[in-house]
C-alpha positions in Angstrom: 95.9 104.5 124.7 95.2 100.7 124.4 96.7 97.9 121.9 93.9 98.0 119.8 94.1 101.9 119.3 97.5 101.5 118.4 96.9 99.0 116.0 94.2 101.3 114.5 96.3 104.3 113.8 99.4 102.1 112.0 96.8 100.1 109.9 95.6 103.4 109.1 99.2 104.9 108.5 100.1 101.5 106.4 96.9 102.2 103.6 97.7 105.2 103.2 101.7 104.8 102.6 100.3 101.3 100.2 98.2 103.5 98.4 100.4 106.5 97.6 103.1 103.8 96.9 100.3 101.8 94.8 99.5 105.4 92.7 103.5 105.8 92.2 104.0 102.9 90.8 100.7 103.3 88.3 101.7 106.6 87.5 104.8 104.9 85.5 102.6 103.3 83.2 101.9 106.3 80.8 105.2 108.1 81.8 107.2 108.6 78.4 111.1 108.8 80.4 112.2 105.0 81.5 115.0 105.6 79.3 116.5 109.1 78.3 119.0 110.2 76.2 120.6 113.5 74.8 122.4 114.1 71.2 123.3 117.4 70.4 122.9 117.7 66.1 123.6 121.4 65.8 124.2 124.1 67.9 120.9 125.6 68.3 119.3 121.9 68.2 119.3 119.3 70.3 117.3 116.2 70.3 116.5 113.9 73.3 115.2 111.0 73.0 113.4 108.1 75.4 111.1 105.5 75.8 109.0 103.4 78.0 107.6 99.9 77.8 104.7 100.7 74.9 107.1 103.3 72.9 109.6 105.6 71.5 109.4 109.0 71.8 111.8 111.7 70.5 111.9 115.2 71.6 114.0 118.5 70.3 115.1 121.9 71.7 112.2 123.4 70.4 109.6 121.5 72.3 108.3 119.3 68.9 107.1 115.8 70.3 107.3 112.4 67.9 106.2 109.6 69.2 105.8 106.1 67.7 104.4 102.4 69.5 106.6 99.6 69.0 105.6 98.3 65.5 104.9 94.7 66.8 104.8 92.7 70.0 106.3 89.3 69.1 109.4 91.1 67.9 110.1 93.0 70.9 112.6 91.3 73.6 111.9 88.9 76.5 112.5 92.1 79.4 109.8 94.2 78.0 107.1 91.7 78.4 108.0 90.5 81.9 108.5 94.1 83.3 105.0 94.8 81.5 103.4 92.0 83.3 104.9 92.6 86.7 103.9 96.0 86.7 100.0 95.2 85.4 100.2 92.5 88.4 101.5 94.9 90.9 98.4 97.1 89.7 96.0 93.9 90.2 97.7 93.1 93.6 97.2 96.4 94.9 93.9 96.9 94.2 92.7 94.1 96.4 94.9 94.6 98.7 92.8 98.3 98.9 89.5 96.5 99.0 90.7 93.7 101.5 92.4 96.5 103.5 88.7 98.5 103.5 87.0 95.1 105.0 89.8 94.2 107.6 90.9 97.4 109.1 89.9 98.4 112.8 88.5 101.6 111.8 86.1 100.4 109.0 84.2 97.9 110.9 83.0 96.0 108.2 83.9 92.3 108.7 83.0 90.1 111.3 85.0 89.2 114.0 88.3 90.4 115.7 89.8 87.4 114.6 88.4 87.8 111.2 89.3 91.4 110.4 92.5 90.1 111.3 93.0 87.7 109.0 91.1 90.0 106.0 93.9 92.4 106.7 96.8 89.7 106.8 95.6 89.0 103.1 95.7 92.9 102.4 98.9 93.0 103.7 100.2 90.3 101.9 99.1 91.7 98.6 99.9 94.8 99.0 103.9 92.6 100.0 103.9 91.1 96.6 102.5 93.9 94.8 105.7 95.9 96.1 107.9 92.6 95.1 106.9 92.8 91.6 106.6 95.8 90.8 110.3 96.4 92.1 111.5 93.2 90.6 110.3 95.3 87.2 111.8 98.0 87.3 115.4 96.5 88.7 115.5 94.4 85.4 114.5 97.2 83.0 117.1 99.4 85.3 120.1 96.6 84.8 119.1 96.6 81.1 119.8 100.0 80.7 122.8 99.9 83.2 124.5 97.0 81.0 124.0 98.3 78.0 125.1 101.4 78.6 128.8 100.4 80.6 129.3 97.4 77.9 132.1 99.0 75.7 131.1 96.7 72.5 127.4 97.9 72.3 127.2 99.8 69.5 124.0 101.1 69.3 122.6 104.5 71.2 123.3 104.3 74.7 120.5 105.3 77.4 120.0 106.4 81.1 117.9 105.5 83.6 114.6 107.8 83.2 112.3 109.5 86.6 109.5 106.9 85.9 111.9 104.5 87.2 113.0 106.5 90.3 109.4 107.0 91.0 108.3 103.4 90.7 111.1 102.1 93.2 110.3 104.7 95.6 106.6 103.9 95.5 107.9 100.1 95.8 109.4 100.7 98.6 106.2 102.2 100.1 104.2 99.4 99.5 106.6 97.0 100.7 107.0 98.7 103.6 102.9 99.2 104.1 102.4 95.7 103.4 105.2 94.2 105.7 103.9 96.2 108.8 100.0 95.1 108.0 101.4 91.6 107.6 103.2 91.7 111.0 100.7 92.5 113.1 97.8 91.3 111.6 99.0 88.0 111.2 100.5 88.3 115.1 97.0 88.8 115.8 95.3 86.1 114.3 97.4 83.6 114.6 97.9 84.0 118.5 94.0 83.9 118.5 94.1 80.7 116.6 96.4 79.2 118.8 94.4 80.3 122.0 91.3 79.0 121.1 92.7 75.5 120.1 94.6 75.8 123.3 90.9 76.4 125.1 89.3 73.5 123.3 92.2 71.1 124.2 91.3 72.1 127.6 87.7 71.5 127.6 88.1 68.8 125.8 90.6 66.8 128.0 90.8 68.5 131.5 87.7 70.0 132.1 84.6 67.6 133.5 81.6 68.2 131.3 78.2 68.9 133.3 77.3 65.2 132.5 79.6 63.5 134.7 79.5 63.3 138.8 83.0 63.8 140.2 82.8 62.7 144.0 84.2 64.8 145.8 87.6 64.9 148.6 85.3 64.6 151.9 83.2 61.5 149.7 86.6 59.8 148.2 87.9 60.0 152.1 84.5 58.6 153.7 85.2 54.8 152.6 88.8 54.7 154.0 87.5 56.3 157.0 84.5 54.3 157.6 86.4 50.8 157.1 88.7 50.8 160.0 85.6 51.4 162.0 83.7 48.7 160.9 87.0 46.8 161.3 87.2 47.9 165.0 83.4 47.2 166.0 83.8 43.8 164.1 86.8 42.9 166.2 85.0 44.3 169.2 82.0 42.0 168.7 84.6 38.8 167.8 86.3 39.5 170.9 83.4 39.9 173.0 81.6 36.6 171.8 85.5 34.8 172.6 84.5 36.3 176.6 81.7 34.5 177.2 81.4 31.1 178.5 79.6 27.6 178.3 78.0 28.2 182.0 76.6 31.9 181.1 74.2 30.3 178.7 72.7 28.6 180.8 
């Protein structure tokens, strides 16, 4: 099994832990039990009572359901609108992180490139990375909220516990941190070594190697001329030496 199979089968392993961490996290959206509480009126009766980021909800022993929206939105306090935009974010993010993942992966084949699919999928990966971050960041604040209020001694009001949507959005969090982290690593290992090789191949060409253009003599030609002028040298000094032989009475 080669590299690129390898790669394959974990980019294929990371979308599918990034979506079933992206489907966790908007399964919380509708899910009435962020917050839960229990008060016991009578014997027979009891009444529980939670909420979410869009309403209240109250519930009794006999399985009667009341739910009512928060009256108005500019009332409501500063946590509830951040959590609601991290987690509609998160949503966003992972969406096209799913249709980046689609056009990047090895098994899809629908970009260009090796070096291009890799770089599609670093994107995914890195969407699918912050989509994790805020959807996590969400649901630690609206979980310390309900932590602090509940172990102040001096709050007054009806105390609450931490509710399964919240359990279920860390844990699908977590998933697409994970996913996203992995798809980041080695996509981005990928293309950024192929970056770097092909500006270290143009350097090349570009400084070292002759282009076609340009005659380079070569060893035997640069070594003629040295070799060549001590024999003219020695015939010339044969000739000067040969002239300094002859006399005035040969001439004549």
């Amino acid at each position: 099994m080669n590299y690129r199979t390898i790669v394959m089968y974990t980019e294929i392993g990371c979308f599918v832990t990034c979506v079933i961490g992206w489907m966790l996290v908007c399964s919380t959206m509708p899910m009435e039990y962020w917050t839960f509480s229990e008060v016991a009126s009578t014997v027979l009766t009891t009444n529980y009572f939670h909420s979410n980021l869009w309403k209240d909800c109250t519930t009794d022993s006999t399985g009667m359901i009341d739910c009512k929206e928060f009256p108005t939105l500019l009332a409501l306090q500063p946590y509830i609108h951040l959590c609601r935009a991290l987690v509609i974010i998160s949503i966003l993010l992972g969406i096209f992180g799913s249709i980046l993942a689609l056009v990047g992966m090895k098994c899809t084949k629908l970009g260009g490139s090796e070096i291009a699919n890799a770089r599609v999928t670093f994107a995914a990966g890195m969407n699918y990375l912050t989509s994790g971050l805020c959807s996590i960041f969400a649901y630690s604040i609206y979980g310390h909220k309900v932590v602090s209020e509940f172990l102040d001694p001096n709050y007054q009001s009806q105390k609450f516990e931490l509710g399964t949507a919240l359990y279920i959005g860390w844990s699908g969090s977590v998933l697409l941190i994970i996913g996203g982290l992995i798809y980041s690593i080695f996509a981005g290992k990928e293309g950024c070594h192929s970056s770097s090789t092909t500006k270290e191949s143009l350097t090349y060409s570009a400084y070292r190697t002759p282009s076609s253009g340009v005659i380079v003599p070569s060893k035997q030609a640069a070594k003629r001329p040295s070799s060549l002028r001590p024999q003219f040298e020695s015939k010339r000094s044969g000739h000067t030496s040969r002239a300094k032989r002859y006399k005035k009475d040969e001439y004549v």
